[in-house]
matplotlib code that plots the C-alpha trace (Angstrom):
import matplotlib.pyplot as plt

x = [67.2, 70.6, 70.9, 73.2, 77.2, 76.0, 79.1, 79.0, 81.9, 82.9, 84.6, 86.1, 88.3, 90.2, 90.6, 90.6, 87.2, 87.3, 84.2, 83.2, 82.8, 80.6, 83.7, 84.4, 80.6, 81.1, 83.6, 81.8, 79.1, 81.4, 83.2, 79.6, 78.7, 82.5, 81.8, 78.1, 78.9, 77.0, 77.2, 78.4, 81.2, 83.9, 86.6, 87.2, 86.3, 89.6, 88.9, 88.9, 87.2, 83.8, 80.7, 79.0, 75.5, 76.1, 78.0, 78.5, 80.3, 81.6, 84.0, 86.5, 88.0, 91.7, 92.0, 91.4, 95.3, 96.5, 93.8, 94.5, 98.1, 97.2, 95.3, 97.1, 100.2, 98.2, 97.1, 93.4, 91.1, 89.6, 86.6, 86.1, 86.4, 82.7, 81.5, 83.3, 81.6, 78.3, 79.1, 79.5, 76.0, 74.7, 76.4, 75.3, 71.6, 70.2, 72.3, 71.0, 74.2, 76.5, 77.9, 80.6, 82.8, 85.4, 88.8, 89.1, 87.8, 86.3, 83.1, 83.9, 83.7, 80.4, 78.8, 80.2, 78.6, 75.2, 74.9, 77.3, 75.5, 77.5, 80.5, 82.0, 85.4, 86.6, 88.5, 90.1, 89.7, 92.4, 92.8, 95.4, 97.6, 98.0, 98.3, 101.2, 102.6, 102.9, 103.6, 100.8, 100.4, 103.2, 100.4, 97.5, 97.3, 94.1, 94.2, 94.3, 92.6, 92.6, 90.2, 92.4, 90.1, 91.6, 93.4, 94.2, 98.1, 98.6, 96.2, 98.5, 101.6, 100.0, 98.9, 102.5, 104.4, 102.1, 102.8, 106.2, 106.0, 104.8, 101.1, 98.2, 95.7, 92.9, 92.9, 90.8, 93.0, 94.5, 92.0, 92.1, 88.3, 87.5, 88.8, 86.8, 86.7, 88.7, 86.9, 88.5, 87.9, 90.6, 88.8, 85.2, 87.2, 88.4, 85.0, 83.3, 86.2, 85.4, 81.6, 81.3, 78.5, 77.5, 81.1, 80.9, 77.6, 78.8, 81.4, 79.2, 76.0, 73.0, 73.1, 76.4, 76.9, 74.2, 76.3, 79.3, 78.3, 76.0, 78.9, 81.7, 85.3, 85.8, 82.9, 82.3, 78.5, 76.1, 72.0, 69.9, 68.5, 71.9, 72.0, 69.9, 69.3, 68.1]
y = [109.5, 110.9, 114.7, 114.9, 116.0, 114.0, 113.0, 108.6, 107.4, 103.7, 102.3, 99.0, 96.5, 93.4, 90.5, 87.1, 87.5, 83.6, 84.6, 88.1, 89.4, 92.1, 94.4, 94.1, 95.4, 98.3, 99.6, 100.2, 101.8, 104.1, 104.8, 105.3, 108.1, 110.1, 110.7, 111.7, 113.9, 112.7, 114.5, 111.6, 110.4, 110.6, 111.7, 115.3, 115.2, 116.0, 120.0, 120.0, 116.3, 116.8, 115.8, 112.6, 112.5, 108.1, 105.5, 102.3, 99.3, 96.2, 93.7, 91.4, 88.2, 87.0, 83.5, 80.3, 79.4, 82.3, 81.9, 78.0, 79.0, 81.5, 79.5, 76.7, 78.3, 79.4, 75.6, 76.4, 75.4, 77.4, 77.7, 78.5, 81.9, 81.0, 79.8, 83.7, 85.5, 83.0, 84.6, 88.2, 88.3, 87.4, 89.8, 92.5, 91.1, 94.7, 96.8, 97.7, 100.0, 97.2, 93.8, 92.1, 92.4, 89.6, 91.8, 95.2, 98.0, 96.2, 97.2, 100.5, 101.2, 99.5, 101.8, 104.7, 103.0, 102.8, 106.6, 108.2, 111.8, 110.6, 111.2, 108.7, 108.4, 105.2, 104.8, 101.8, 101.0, 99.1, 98.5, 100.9, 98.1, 96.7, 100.3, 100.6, 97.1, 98.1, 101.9, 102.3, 105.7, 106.0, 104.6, 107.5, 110.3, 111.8, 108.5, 106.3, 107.4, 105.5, 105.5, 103.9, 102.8, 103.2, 100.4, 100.8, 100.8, 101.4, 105.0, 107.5, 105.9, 105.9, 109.6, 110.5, 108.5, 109.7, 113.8, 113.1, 111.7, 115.0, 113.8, 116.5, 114.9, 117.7, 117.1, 113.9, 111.4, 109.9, 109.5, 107.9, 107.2, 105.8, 103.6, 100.7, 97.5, 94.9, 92.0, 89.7, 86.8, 84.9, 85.3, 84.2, 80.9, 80.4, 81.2, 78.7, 75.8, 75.9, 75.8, 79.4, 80.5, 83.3, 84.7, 84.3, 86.1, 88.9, 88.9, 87.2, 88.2, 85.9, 84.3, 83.7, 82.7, 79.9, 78.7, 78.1, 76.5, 74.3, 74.1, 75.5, 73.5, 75.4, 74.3, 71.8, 70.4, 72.5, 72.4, 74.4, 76.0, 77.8, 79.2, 82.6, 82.8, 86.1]
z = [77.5, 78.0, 76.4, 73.5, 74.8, 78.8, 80.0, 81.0, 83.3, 82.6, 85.2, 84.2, 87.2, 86.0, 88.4, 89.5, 92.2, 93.1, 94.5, 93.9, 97.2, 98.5, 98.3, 94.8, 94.2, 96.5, 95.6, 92.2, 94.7, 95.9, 92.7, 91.2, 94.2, 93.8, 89.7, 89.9, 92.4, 95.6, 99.2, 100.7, 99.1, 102.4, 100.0, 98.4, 94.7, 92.1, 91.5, 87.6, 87.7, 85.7, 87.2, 85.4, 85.0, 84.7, 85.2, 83.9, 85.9, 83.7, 85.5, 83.8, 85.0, 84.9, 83.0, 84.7, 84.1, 86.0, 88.3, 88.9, 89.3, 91.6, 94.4, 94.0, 95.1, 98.2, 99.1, 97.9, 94.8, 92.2, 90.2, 86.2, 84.6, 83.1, 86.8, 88.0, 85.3, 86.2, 90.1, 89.0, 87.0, 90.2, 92.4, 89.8, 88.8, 91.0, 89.6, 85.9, 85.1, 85.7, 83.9, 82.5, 79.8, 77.9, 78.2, 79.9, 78.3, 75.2, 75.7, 75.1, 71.4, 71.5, 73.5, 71.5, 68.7, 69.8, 71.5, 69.8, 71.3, 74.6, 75.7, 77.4, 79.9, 80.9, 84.1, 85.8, 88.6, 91.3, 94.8, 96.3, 97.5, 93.9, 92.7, 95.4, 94.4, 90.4, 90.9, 88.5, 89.1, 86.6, 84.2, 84.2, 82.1, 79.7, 77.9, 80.9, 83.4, 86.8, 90.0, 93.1, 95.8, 99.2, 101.4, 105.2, 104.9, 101.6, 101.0, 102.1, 100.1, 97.0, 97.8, 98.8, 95.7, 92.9, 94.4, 94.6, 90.8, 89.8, 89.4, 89.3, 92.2, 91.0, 87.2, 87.8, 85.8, 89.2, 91.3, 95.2, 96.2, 99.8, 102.0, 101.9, 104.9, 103.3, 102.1, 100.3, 98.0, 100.3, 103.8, 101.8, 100.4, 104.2, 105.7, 103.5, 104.2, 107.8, 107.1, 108.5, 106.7, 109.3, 108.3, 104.6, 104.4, 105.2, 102.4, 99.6, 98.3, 99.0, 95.7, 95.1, 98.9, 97.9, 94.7, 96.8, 99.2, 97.0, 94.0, 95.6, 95.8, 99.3, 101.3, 104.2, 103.9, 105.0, 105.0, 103.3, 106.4, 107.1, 103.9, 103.1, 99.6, 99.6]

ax = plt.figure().add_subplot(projection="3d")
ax.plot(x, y, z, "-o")
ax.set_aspect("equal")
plt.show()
C-alpha cells in the first residue's frame, strides 16, 4: 500500500504496433527505470524532475482505418485494433503495472478515483523521430507532460530544437530518455513474410511471435517446431 501524497507516473504511448514489438515494451522498461530513479538509467535525470515511487504503463492503439490505410500504402496487410490490443495483453501479461487503455489518457481519472491519497502525473510518451517530425516539443508544459525516447539520428535534434524553443530540459516536463535499438513493427511484418522466424523473435515476444505466425496476414507457413512459445 502506497502512503498517502506517493507520487505514481503514468506513462501513456498511442500507436498503431501492427505487432507490438519487443521495442515498444522497452521502452516503457526504460521509461519505468528514468522516473523511479534507478542507477542505470544511461541518461541524466531532468534536475527538478521528482522521483516516483511507481509507475504505471497503459498503451493505446490507432484505429483499424488509419491503420488499414497505413500498411496498405506500404504494400503490406494489417491486423484488427481488437487482435492489436489481443497482441499487447500478451506482450504485457509479466508486467503487473502495465495494460491497455481505449483512448489516451482515459484511464486517468479512474485511477484518481479509486486512490485518491495518490498523486498521480501522466506523461506521454513518443519516439524521438515522430517527436522531430511534429515539433511536439512545442506541445509540453505542466499540463502536458512528455517523455521522448531516444532515436539514432533524430536524439540530438530534438535536444537542440526544443533548447533553441526556449524549453527548460531540467524541469521534467520535456523529457529525452535513452536511445533505444530500433525495432520496429515494419522489420517484424518483413521478418515474418520471408518465414524468418529466427529474425522475428528477436523483435516479438514469444507469445505474440506464436499468434502471427499461427494467425498472422504476414507469414509464410511455418511448423510448430520453429516456433518458441515461450
Amino acid at each position: 500500500m502506497l502512503a498517502e501524497g506517493t507520487d505514481v507516473a503514468v506513462v501513456t504511448l498511442l500507436g498503431s504496433l501492427c505487432p507490438v514489438t519487443r521495442g515498444h515494451i522497452s521502452a516503457f522498461l526504460e521509461a519505468r527505470k528514468l522516473l523511479i530513479g534507478e542507477e542505470d538509467v544511461p541518461v541524466r535525470r531532468p534536475a527538478r524532475l521528482q522521483r516516483f515511487a511507481e509507475v504505471v504503463g497503459l498503451i493505446s492503439l490507432n484505429s483499424s482505418s488509419y491503420v488499414n490505410r497505413k500498411l496498405t500504402s506500404k504494400g503490406s496487410n494489417s491486423i484488427s485494433r481488437s487482435e492489436r490490443q489481443m497482441l499487447v495483453r500478451l506482450a504485457v501479461a509479466e508486467l503487473p503495472w502495465m495494460s491497455t487503455e481505449d483512448t489516451e489518457g482515459c484511464t486517468l481519472g479512474a485511477l484518481r478515483s479509486a486512490w485518491p491519497h495518490l498523486r498521480f502525473t501522466h506523461f506521454c510518451m513518443n519516439g524521438a523521430d515522430d517527436v522531430r517530425r511534429h515539433r511536439k516539443w512545442t506541445l509540453a508544459g505542466p499540463e502536458r507532460r512528455m517523455l521522448t525516447m531516444g532515436r539514432p539520428g533524430d536524439t540530438e535534434s530534438v535536444l537542440q530544437s526544443a533548447r533553441n524553443a526556449g524549453v527548460d530540459l531540467e524541469d521534467g516536463t520535456f523529457i529525452m530518455g535513452p536511445e533505444l535499438p530500433d525495432v520496429s513493427s515494419s522489420d517484424a511484418r518483413t521478418a515474418l513474410s520471408r518465414g524468418d522466424v529466427a529474425s522475428a523473435s528477436a523483435m516479438l515476444h514469444p507469445d505474440v511471435l506464436a499468434w502471427c505466425v499461427e494467425h498472422g496476414p504476414w507469414t509464410k507457413a511455418c511448423s510448430d517446431a520453429e516456433v518458441d512459445h515461450g
